[in-house]
N, C-alpha and C positions, 0 to 999 in steps of 0.2 A: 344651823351651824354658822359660826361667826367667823370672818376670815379674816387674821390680824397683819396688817400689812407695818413693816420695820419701814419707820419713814424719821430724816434727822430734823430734831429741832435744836432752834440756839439756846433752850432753855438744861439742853444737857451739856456734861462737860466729862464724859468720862466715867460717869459713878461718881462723882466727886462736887456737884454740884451744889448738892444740902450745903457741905463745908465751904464752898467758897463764897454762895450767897451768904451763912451763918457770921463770915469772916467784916462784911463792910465797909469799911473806911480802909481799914486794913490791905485788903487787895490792892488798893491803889502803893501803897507804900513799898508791900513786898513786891509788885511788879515792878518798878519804876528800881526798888533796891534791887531784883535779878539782872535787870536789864545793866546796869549801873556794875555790879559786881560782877555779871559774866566777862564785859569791856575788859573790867580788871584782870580778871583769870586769865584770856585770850593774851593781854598783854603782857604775865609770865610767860604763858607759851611760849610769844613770839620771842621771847630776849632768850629760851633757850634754845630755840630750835634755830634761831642767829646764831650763836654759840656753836651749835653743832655743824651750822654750815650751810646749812639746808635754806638758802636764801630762797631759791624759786618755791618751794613751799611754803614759805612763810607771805611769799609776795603774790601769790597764784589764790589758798587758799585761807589763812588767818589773818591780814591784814584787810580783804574785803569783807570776810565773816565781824570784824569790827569797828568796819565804817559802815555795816548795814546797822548792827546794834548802837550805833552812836545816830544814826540817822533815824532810827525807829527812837529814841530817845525823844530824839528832839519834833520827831512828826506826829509823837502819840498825845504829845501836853494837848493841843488845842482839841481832841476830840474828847478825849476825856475828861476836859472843863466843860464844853458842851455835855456830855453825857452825866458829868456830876452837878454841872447847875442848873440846865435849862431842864435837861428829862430826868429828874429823880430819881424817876422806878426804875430807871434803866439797871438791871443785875451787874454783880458782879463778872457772873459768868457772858456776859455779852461785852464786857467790857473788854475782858480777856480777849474773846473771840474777836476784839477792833484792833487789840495790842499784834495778835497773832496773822492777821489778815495784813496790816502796817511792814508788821517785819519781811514777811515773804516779798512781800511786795516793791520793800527795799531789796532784799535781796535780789531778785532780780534786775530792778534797775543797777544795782552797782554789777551784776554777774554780765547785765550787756555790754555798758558803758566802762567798764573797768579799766580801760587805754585808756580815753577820753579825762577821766578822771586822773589817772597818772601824769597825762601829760598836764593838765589845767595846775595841778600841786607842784610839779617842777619849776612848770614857769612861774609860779609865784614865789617857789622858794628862791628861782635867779631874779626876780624881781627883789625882792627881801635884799637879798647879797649887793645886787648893786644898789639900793637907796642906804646900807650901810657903807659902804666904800664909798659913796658920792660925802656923806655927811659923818665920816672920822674925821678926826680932828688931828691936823700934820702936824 
């Protein structure tokens, strides 16, 4: 009698895996465009749920949900040039699984530091304000 133990590999994704290794070059694209277009989406949200009034909603949970996916943007290029130029074979589906591992992992960081980051944007937005008030032209 054989005893089959369920154990997880990265080489699955769901059922879905044939399709995404079959996909290639491709994965790189449509991931980098979801990531790219959800930003997008997030940011109708935000301008109606502004509209409707619901600021602390908008500033508590869509607003950091979009500087995680602007930071997984921008954190996921350089693995993924590793992954596509140095190790080849590397799958689609592991790639995904670096994209996904990235994002969480922003998130979090923005979900602790989410004051600290408030205040740093402030201050440079009054930084911004007074280097144009010093340099208008009277």
């Amino acid at each position: 009698m054989k005893k089959s133990m369920m154990g997880f590999s990265f080489n699955t994704f769901f059922g879905h895996e044939n399709q995404i290794n079959n996909l290639g070059d491709q994965v790189l694209i449509y991931g980098f465009a979801g990531i790219i277009f959800s930003i997008v989406a997030l940011l109708f949200v935000s301008i109606v749920i502004r509209k409707l009034g619901l600021k602390s909603f908008n500033s508590y949970f869509i607003n950091p949900l979009m500087l995680s996916l602007g930071l997984t943007l921008l954190v996921a290029i350089l693995p993924t040039i590793v992954f596509y130029v140095v190790a080849s074979d590397i799958s689609g589906v592991k790639i995904m699984y670096s994209w996904i591992t990235i994002f969480i992992g922003m998130l979090f960081f923005v979900g602790f530091n989410l004051e600290t980051i408030k205040k740093c944007l402030n201050e440079f937005g009054k930084v911004t304000e007074q280097e144009e008030f010093r340099n208008r032209r009277r």
